[in-house]
C-alpha positions in Angstrom: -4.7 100.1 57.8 -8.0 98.8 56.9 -9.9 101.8 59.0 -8.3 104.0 56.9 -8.8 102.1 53.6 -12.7 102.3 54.8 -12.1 105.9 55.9 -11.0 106.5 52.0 -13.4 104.7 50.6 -16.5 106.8 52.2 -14.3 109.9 51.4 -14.2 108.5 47.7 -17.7 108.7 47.6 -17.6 112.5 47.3 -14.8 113.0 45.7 -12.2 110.0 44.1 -9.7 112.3 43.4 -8.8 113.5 46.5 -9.6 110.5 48.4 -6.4 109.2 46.2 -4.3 112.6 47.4 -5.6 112.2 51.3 -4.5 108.5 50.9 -0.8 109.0 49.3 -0.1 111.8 52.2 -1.4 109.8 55.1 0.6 106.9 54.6 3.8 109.4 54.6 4.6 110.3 58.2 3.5 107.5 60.1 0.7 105.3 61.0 -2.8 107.1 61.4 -5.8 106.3 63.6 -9.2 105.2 63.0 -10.5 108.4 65.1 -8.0 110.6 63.3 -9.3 109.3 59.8 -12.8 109.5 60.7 -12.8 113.0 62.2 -10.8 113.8 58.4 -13.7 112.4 56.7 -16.8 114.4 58.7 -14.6 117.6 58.6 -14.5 117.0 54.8 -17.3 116.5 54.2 -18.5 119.4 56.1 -16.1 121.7 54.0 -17.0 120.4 50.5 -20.6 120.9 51.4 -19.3 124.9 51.9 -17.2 124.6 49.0 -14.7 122.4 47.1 -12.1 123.9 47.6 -12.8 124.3 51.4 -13.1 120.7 51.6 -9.9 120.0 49.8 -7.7 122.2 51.8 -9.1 120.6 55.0 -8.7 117.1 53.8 -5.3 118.5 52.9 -4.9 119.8 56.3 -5.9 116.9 58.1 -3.9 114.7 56.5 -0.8 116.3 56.9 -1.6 116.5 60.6 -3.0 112.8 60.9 0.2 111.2 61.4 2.3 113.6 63.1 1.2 116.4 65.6 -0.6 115.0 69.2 -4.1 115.1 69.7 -3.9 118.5 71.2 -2.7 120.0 67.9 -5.1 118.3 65.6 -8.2 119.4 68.0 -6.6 122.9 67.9 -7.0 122.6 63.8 -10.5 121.6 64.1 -11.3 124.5 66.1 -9.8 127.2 64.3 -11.2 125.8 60.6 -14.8 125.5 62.0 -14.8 129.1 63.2 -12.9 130.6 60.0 -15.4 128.4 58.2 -18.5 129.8 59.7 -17.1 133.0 58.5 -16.9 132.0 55.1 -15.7 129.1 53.1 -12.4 131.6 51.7 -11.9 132.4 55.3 -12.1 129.0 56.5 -9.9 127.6 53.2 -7.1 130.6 54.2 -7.0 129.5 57.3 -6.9 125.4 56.9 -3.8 126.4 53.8 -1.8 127.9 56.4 -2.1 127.0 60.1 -0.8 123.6 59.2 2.3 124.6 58.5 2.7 127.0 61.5 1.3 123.3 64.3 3.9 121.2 62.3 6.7 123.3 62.9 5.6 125.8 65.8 4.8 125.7 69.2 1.7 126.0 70.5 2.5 129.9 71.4 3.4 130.6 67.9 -0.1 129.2 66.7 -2.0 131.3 69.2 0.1 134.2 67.7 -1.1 132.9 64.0 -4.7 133.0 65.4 -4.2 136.9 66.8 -2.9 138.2 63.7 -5.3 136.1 61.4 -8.0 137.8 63.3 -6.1 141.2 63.2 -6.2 140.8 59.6 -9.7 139.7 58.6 -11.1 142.4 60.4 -8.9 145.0 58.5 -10.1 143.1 55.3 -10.2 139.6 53.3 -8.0 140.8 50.8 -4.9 140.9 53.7 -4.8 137.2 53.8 -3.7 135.8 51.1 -0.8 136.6 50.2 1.3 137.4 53.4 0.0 134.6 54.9 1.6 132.8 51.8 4.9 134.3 52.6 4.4 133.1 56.3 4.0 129.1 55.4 7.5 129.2 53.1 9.1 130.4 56.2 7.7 127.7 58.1 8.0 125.3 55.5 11.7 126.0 55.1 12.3 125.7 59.0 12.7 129.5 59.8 10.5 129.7 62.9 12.7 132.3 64.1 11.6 134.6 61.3 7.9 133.5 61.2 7.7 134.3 64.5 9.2 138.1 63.4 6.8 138.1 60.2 3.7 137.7 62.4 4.8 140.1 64.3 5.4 142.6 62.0 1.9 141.3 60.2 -0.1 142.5 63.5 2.0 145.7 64.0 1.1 146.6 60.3 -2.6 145.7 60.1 -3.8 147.3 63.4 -2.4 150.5 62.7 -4.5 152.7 61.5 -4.3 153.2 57.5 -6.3 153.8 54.1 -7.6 150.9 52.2 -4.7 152.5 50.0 -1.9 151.7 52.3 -2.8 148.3 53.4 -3.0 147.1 50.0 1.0 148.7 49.7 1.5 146.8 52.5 -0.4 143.5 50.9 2.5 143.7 48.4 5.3 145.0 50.2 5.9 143.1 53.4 5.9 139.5 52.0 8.2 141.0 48.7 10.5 142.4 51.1 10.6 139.2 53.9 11.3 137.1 50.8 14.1 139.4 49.3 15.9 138.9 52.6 19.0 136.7 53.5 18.3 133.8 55.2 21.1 134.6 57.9 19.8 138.1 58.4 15.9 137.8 57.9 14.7 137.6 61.4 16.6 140.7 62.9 16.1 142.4 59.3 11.8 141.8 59.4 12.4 143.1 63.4 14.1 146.4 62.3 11.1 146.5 60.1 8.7 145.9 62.5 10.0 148.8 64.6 9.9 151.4 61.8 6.2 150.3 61.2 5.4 150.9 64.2 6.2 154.6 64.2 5.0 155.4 60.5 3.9 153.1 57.4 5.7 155.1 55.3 8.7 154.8 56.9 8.8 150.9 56.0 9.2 151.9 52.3 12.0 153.8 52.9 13.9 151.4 54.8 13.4 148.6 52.0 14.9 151.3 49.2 18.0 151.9 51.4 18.3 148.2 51.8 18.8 147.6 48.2 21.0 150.4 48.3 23.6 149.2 51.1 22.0 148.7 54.1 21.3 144.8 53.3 24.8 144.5 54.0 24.6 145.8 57.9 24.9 143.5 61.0 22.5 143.5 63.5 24.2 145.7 65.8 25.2 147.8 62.5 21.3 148.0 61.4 19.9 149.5 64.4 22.9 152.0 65.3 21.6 153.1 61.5 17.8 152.8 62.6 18.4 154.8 65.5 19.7 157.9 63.8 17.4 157.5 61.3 14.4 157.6 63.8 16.0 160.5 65.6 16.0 162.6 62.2 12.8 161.7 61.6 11.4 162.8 64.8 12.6 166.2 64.5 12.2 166.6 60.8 10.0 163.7 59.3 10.9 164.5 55.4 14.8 164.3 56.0 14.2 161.3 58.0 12.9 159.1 55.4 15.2 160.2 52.8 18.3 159.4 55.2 16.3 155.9 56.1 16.1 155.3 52.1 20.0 156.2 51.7 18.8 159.1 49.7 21.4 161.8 51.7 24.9 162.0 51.6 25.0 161.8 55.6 22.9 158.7 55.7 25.7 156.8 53.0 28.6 157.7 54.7 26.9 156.4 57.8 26.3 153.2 55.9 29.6 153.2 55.0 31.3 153.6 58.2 28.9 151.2 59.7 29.3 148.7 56.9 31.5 145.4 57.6 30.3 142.9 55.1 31.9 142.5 51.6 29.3 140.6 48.9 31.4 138.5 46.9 30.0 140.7 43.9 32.9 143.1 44.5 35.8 140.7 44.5 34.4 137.9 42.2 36.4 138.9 39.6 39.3 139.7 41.1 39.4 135.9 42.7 38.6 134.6 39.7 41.8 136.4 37.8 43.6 135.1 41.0 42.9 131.5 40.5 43.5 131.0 36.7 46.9 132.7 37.0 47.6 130.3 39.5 46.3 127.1 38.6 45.8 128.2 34.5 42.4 126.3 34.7 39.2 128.6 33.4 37.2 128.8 36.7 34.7 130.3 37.9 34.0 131.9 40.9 30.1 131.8 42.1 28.2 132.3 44.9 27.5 129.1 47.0 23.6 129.5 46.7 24.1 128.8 43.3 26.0 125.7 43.3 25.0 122.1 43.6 25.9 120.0 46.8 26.3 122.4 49.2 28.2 120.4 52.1 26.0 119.0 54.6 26.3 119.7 58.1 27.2 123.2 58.0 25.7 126.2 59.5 24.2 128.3 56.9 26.2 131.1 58.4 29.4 129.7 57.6 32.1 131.2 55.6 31.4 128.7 53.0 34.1 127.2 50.0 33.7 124.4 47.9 34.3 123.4 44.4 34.5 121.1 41.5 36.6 121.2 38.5 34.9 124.2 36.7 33.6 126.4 39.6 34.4 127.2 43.2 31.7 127.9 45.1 32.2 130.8 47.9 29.4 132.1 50.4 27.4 135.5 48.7 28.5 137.7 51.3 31.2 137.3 54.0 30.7 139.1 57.6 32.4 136.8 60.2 35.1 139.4 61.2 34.5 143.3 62.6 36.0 145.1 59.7 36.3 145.0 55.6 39.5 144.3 55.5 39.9 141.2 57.1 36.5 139.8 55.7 38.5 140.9 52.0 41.0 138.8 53.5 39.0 136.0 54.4 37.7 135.8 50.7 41.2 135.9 49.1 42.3 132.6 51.9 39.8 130.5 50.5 39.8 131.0 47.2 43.5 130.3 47.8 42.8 127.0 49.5 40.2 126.0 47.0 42.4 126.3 44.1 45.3 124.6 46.4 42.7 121.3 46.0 42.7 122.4 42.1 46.1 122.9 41.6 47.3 119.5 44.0 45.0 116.8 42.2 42.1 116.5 44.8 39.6 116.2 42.2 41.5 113.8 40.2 40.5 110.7 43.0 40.5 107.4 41.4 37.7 105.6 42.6 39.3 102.1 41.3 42.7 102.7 41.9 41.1 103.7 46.2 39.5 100.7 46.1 42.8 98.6 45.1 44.9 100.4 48.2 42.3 99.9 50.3 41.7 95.8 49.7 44.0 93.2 51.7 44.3 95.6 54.5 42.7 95.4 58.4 39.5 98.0 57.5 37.8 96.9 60.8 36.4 99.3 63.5 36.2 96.6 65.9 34.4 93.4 64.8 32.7 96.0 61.9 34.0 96.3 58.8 34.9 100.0 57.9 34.4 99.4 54.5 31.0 98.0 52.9 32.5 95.5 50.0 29.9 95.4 47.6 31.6 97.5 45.6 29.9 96.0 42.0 26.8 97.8 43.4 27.6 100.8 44.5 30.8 101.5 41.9 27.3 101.1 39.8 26.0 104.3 41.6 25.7 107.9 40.1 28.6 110.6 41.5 31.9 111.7 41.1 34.8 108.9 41.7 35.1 110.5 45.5 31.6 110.4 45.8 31.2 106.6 45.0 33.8 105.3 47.2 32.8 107.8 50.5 29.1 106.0 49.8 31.1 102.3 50.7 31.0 103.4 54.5 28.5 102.6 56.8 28.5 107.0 57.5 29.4 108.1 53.9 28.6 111.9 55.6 31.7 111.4 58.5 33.6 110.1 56.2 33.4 113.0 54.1 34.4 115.0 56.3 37.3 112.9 57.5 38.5 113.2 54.1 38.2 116.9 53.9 40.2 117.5 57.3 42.9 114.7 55.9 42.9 116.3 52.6 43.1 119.9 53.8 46.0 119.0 56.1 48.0 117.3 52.9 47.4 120.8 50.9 47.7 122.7 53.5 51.3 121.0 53.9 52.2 121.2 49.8 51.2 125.4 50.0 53.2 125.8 53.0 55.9 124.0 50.3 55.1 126.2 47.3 53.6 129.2 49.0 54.7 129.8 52.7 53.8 133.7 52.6 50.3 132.2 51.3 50.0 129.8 54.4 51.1 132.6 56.6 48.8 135.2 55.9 45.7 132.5 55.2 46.2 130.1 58.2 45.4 133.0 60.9 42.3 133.8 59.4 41.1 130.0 59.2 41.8 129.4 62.5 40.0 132.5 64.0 36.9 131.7 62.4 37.3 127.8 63.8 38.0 129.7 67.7 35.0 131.7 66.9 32.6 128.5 65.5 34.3 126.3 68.8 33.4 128.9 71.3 30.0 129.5 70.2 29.6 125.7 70.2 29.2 125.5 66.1 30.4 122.9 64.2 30.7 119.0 64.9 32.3 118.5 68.2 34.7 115.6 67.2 35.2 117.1 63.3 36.2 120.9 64.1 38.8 119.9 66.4 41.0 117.9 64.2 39.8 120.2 61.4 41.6 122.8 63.5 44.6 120.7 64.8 45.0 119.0 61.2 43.9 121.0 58.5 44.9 124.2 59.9 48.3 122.9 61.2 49.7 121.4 64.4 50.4 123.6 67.2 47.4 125.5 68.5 44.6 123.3 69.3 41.1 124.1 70.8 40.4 123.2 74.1 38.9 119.8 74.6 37.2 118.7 78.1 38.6 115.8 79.0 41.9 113.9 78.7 40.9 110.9 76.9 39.9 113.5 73.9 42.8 115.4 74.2 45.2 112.5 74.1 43.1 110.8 71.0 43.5 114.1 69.0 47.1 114.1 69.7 47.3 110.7 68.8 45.4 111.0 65.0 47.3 114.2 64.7 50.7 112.1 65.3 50.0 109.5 62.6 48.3 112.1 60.1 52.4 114.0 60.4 53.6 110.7 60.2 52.4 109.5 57.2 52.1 112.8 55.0 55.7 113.1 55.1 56.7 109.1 54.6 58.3 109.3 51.2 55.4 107.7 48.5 52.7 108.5 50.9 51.8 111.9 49.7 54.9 114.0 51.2 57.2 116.4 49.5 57.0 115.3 45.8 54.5 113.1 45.5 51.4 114.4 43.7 48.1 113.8 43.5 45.6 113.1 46.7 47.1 111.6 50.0 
C-alpha cells in the first residue's frame, strides 16, 4: 500500500481531486501493484497533458482495471488509448470511457470486436461515437454480454454501409433508443433481427422498430423471424409494401402478428386479476408488473414466470410467454394471481417474528455440531425488514432459508386451496408443474430447491427425476414429514389459520 500512497501522491501533484477518485476506486476490487500504479500515473499524465478530461477518463480507466483484469488486459488498454489518443484527445477519451467496461466483463474476442467497430465508426465520423457506444457500456455494465456482443454487431453492419451524413445521424439516435427500449429477455435475438434488416436496407430498420411498438415486441424468437422472413420476401418484390407490412402498417402484416403472437403483457389482464383478487380476499390490491416492485426474489432467472407480493401489491412478470399459445399463458396469469392471493387470504404475511422466535427456542436447531439458528436475536430483531425478513436473517444462509420457507409455505396453501377451492387447485397445479418440468429439463432453477418446490409445493405424486438414490430417498423423506406435520391437528392442518 505505500507504492500506491506514493503513486497518489505524484498523481496529486497535477491534479488533487482525482488523485482522491483514482485512490477510493483502487482500493475497491483488490490489492494493486506498484507497476500497475505507476504505469496509471505516466498514462495520466500523458492524457492531462492532451486534455483534462482525457487524463481523467484514463486514470478512471486504469483504475478500474488496476485490481482486476490480468496483465494482458491492462496492456491491451494501454494500447488501444495511446492510438485513439494520437488521434485526438475526444477520440482517445471515447475510447478509455468505454473499452473498460467491454475487458471487465468481455473476452478478449469481444474487445477485438469493440476495436473493429470503434474503427468502423471513426472513419464514418466522430459524431458516431458517443452516444451508441454509451448504450454499449450499460449493456456491459448490467451483465448482458450476450446483447453487447449483438449491439456491436449491429453497430458495424450499420456504419459500413453506405449512407448520407443524413442517415447515420438517424441511426446515431435510433439504434441505442431502440436497444434500450428492448426487454431484457428478448434484447439479444431482437438487436439480431435488427441487424439483419440493416443489412438489406437502413430504412427498413425504422420500420421494424414502429411495428415493434405496435405488436411485434411481443413475438418469440422463432415468432420474430417467421415475421421477418415474410416481411423481407415482400420487400424484395415490392420494396414500398414491404416496409409498411414490416411497420404493421397492412392488414396482412397484423393478422400475421396475430396468428404468430403467443405472449400476453400483463397490461391486458391487470385489471381483470386485480377484480379477481379483491373479490376473493376483499383486500384493495394491486396488481403490477414485477419490474416495478421492490425485492424482486433472488436467485431467479429473469425469464421466470415471476409472482410475489406484499400486503398492498402482488407483483407479476410484465409479459408471460413460457407456454406455445395465449390461452394457456392467460391461464398461467390467472394460477398465480390465485396462489398469490392464497398467501393473502391464509395469513402468510401476518408472520410474527417474536412469537417464531418463542417456538423456535428450547428445541434441537442444530445441523450437526452447528447451530441452525444464529441467537443473537437483540441484534438482528434490531434490523430493518418485515417480521419474515428479520427472523430468515438469523441463519447462517438467510437466502436458502428463504426459499425453504416459500416451498414449506406454498405446500401449506397449496393444501388449504385444495380445502376451499379444489376446482382452483385443479386447473392451477398443471400449469405450475409444467413450467417446473420445463425450468428442470433445461437445468434452470436451484438443483436441490426446484425439486421439493415441485414435490412439496406443487403436491405429492409426480416428482422430477433425480440422479441418484440417496437424493431420491432424502426428497421422499422431507416430503413424508412436511405431510406429516401439515395435517397434525395445531400444526397448521385443516382449521388452523395463519402460517405453518
Amino acid at each position: 500500500m505505500d507504492e500506491v500512497r506514493l503513486a497518489l501522491k505524484r498523481l496529486a501533484t497535477a491534479d488533487p481531486e482525482l488523485a482522491v477518485e483514482v485512490g477510493s476506486i483502487v482500493q475497491a476490487p483488490g490489492p494493486v501493484s506498484a507497476g500497475r500504479m505507476d504505469l496509471l500515473v505516466e498514462e495520466t499524465l500523458w492524457g492531462l497533458s492532451q486534455e483534462t478530461a482525457f487524463g481523467a477518463a484514463l486514470a478512471r480507466g486504469y483504475a478500474r482495471l488496476a485490481g482486476l483484469c490480468p496483465d494482458e488486459k491492462f496492456q491491451y488498454f494501454r494500447q488501444k488509448t495511446r492510438e485513439s489518443g494520437r488521434l485526438g484527445a475526444t477520440i482517445g477519451r471515447v475510447m478509455a470511457q468505454h473499452l473498460v467496461p467491454v475487458l471487465v466483463h468481455g473476452n478478449d474476442r469481444l474487445a477485438r470486436t469493440f476495436a473493429d467497430v470503434f474503427d468502423t465508426m471513426y472513419h464514418m465520423g466522430t459524431y458516431t461515437l458517443k452516444g451508441p457506444l454509451k448504450a454499449l457500456s450499460v449493456l456491459m455494465r448490467a451483465g448482458d454480454v450476450a446483447s453487447g456482443a449483438a449491439y456491436l454487431e449491429l453497430l458495424k453492419s450499420a456504419f459500413s454501409l453506405d449512407i448520407s451524413y443524413n442517415q447515420s445521424l438517424r441511426f446515431v439516435y435510433t439504434l441505442p433508443t431502440a436497444v434500450a427500449g428492448f426487454a431484457p429477455l428478448k434484447r439479444a435475438w431482437q438487436i439480431a433481427a435488427l441487424t439483419r434488416i440493416v443489412r438489406i436496407d437502413p430504412l427498413l430498420a425504422e420500420a421494424f422498430l414502429q411495428g415493434k411498438d405496435r405488436g411485434l415486441d411481443l413475438l418469440s424468437r422463432e415468432s420474430l423471424q417467421i415475421f421477418v422472413d415474410a416481411a423481407l420476401h415482400k420487400f424484395s418484390r415490392a420494396p414500398e409494401q414491404g416496409t409498411k407490412f414490416m411497420a404493421l402498417d397492412s392488414s396482412s402484416a397484423l393478422d400475421l402478428c396475430r396468428e404468430l403472437q403467443v405472449a400476453v403483457p400483463l397490461e391486458q389482464v391487470q385489471q381483470t386479476l386485480a377484480r379477481y383478487v379483491r373479490a376473493r380476499t376483499g383486500l384493495s390490491v394491486a396488481v403490477q408488473p414485477a419490474a416495478t416492485g421492490k425485492g424482486v426474489p433472488e436467485g431467479l432467472p429473469f425469464d421466470a414466470p415471476m409472482g410475489f407480493s406484499d400486503i398492498r401489491t402482488i407483483y407479476l412478470s410484465a409479459e408471460m410467454g413460457c407456454f406455445p399459445n395465449q390461452a394457456e399463458n392467460r391461464a398461467l396469469y390467472m394460477a398465480l394471481a390465485k396462489l398469490e392471493a392464497g398467501l393473502l387470504e391464509f395469513g402468510t404475511h401476518d408472520f410474527d417474528f417474536d412469537k417464531a422466535l418463542d417456538l423456535c427456542r428450547g428445541r434441537d436447531l442444530c445441523i450437526g455440531p452447528a447451530p441452525l439458528l444464529e441467537w443473537d436475536a437483540g441484534q438482528k430483531g434490531a434490523e430493518k425488514g418485515s417480521d419474515l425478513e428479520r427472523f430468515l436473517s438469523l441463519f447462517p444462509d438467510p437466502a436458502r432459508a428463504a426459499g425453504l420457507f416459500t416451498i414449506f409455505e406454498h405446500g401449506r396453501v397449496r393444501q388449504r386451496l385444495a380445502e376451499q377451492y379444489p376446482g382452483l387447485i385443479k386447473k392451477a397445479l398443471p400449469l405450475f408443474r409444467a413450467e417446473s418440468r420445463r425450468m428442470w429439463q433445461k437445468g434452470e432453477g436451484d438443483p436441490i430447491l426446484l425439486p421439493l418446490y415441485h414435490s412439496i409445493a406443487l403436491g405429492p405424486g409426480e416428482r422430477l427425476a433425480l440422479q441418484g438414490p440417496t437424493h431420491a430417498s432424502l426428497l421422499l423423506k422431507i416430503q413424508d414429514c412436511f405431510e406429516d406435520e401439515i395435517n397434525r391437528p395445531g400444526k397448521g392442518g385443516p382449521g388452523i389459520d395463519g402460517p405453518a
